[in-house]
C-alpha positions, 0 to 999 in steps of 0.5 A, spaced: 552 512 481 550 517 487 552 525 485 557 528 489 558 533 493 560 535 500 563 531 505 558 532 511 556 525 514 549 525 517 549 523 524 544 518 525 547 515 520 554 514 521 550 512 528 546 507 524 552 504 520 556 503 526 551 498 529 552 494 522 557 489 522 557 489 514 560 496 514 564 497 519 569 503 516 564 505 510 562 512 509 556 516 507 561 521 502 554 526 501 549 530 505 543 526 502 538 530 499 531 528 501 523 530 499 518 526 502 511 526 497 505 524 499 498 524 495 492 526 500 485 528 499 480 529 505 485 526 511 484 531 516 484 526 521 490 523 519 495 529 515 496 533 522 500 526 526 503 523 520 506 531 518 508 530 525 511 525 526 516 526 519 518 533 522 520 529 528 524 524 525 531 522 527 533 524 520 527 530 518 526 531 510 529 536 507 522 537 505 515 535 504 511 535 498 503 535 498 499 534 493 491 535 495 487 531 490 480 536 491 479 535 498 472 537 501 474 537 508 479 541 513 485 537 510 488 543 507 487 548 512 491 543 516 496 542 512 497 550 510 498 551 517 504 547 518 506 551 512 504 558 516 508 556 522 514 554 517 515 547 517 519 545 510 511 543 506 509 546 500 502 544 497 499 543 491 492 543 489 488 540 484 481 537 482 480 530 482 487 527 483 488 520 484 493 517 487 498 516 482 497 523 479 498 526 486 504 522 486 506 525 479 505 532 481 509 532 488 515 528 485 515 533 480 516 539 484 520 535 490 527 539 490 531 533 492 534 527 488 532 522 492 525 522 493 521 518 499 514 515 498 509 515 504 501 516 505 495 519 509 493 514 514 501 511 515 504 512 522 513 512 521 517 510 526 520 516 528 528 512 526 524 511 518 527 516 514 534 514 517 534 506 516 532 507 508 538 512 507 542 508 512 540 502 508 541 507 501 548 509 504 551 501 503 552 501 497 552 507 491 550 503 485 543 502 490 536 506 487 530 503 491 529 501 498 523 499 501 522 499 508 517 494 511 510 495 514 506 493 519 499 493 521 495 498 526 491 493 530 489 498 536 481 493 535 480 486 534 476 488 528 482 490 525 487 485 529 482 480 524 482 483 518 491 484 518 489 476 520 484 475 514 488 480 508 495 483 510 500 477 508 505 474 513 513 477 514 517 473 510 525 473 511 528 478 506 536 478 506 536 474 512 530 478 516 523 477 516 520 484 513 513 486 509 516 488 502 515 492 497 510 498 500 510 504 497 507 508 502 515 505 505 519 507 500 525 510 498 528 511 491 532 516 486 529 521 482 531 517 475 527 511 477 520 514 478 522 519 472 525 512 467 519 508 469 514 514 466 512 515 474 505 512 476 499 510 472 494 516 474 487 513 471 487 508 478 483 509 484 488 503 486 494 498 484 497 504 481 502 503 486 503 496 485 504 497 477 509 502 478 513 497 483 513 491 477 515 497 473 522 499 476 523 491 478 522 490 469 527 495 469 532 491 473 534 497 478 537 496 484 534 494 490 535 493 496 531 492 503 531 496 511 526 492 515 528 497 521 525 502 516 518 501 518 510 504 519 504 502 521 498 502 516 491 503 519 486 498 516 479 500 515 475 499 522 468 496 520 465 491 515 462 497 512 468 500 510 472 494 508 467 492 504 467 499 499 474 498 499 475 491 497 470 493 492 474 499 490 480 495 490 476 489 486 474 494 480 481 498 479 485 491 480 482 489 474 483 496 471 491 495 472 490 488 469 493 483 475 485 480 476 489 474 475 492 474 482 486 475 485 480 476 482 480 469 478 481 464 484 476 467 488 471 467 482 473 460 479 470 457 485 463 461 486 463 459 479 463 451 482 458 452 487 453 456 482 454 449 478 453 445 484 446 449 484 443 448 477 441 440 480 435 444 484 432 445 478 430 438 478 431 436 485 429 441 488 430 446 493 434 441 499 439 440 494 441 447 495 443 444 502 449 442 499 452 447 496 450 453 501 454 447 506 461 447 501 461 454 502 460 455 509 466 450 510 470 453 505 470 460 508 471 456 514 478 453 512 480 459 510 479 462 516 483 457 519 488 457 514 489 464 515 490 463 522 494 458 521 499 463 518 499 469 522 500 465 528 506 468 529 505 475 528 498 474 532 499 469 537 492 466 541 490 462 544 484 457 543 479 461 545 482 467 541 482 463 535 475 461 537 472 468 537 477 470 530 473 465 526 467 468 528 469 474 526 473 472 520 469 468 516 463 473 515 469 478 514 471 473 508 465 472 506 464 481 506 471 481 503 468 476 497 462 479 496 466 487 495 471 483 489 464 481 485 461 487 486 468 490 484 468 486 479 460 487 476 462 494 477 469 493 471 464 490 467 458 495 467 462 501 466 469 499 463 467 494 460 461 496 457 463 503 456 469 501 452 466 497 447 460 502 446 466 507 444 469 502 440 462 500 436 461 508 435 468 509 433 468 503 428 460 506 425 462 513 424 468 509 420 
């Protein structure tokens, strides 16, 4: 149940509640308390706009919480003069932080009841805030509710890699949305603290086992598709490819390989099998396998096109120009998942049972 207290309506709410026919006499009983956390670690290019753009929200946060995982760069100088000039942030500043700790210890510190998730990198709506305490306000028995997001597609490099890697809006209570991003979320305080907070050994997922967590735990869980951000993509093939590797490594790690690497791997499996006959054959028979997977990222690439043609509509020679594009980002997106893969196994796997065989020889 939310906590009582005085009787003041925020006004961007009450304006929001208005336009929704569904709650056409509900009233927001509180002042909502809110803190925003983020995580950040050399993001001098992107911390000033996304400060920015929180403090000039419809419905501002009460405060804005910080944590600096090590940065090397002008990240916290950038943040400390918000601070200067008297904006509502506190920083806190480690060595080392992955996300999740970094998540951990700003939500620790927040002041607030219900706590809002966000990242470097993301750019709110200026009404973002409002629509997730609008959508928190419908109902007091409510604890999470994840906005949408969208990707920054400003070059066709990244308007390929949205088409190639962001999945499509689906309908969610009757609204098509992105879900379940943390960098769009809002909850209570007792979610994150029942659920443990986030794995803090993780460079990645670490957000996405959080999230399966709170669903196990049956809270209740509303959606604002209004409530929405941009998220910016890597701009460069060089750059996807090292964090899908990261990505690939650390998704492993959380344990959810199933739903990403084991597909992909099973079928470079195949046609690493279809390559063993040009041993006898000879080197034209490698024509055949080289073949299937040209087509294979050819209709994947198709597919993905197929998908998003509502989100990213085109024309032919667009489409065209896509593939050209898609089918080596594909490929680039592959070669990072083994990579990461090869990764896992040389320095987690290796190592964690060369620990267990010097654990189990000094027994």
């Amino acid at each position: 149940m939310l906590p009582q207290g005085g009787t003041e309506i925020f006004g961007p709410i009450r304006a929001l509640l208005r336009t929704d026919p569904r709650v056409e006499r509900y009233e927001v009983p509180y002042q909502m308390k809110i803190s925003v956390v983020i995580p950040v670690r050399n993001e001098e290019r992107s911390i000033r706009s996304l400060l920015e753009a929180l403090l000039s929200q419809s419905l501002p946060p009460d405060e804005i919480v910080i944590t600096d995982g090590g940065s090397t760069d002008a990240t916290v100088s950038i943040i400390q003069d918000f601070i200067n000039r008297g904006a509502p942030v506190s920083l806190i500043r480690t060595t080392h932080a992955l996300p999740g700790r970094g998540r951990n210890l700003a939500a620790a510190r927040a002041g607030c009841e219900w706590l809002a998730f966000t990242d470097a990198g993301i750019r709110p709506a200026p009404n973002w805030l409002s629509e997730l305490a609008a959508r928190a306000a419908l109902d007091s028995e409510i604890d999470v509710v994840y906005g949408s997001y969208e990707p920054l597609v400003d070059t066709f490099f990244k308007e390929c890699a949205a088409i190639c890697y962001v999945s499509p809006p689906a309908e969610i209570d009757g609204a098509l949305m992105r879900s379940q991003f943390i960098a769009s979320a809002l909850m209570r305080r007792a979610v994150w603290e029942k659920v443990g907070g986030f794995p803090e050994h993780l460079r990645s997922a670490e957000d996405l086992l959080f999230m399966q967590r709170v669903e196990q735990q049956h809270f209740q869980i509303a959606y604002a598709p209004a409530a929405l951000v941009q998220w910016d993509l890597q701009p460069t093939l060089w750059r996807t490819f090292k964090r899908f590797t990261i990505y690939s490594r650390n998704n492993i790690r959380a344990g959810l390989w199933r739903q990403w690497q084991a597909p992909i791997l099973s079928r470079y499996l195949t046609l690493l099998l279809l390559c063993l006959p040009a041993l006898l054959l000879g080197k034209w028979w490698l024509v055949l396998p080289i073949g299937l997977w040209l087509l294979l990222l050819l209709a994947r690439a198709v597919v993905a096109i197929h998908r998003n043609r509502h989100s990213y509509p085109a024309g032919l020679f667009r489409n065209a120009l896509r593939l050209l594009l898609i089918i080596p980002l594909l490929a680039v997106l592959d070669l990072g998942l083994m990579l990461g893969t090869l990764k896992w196994v040389l320095t987690d796997r290796l190592r964690l049972g060369a620990q267990t065989a010097t654990v189990g020889h000094g027994t």
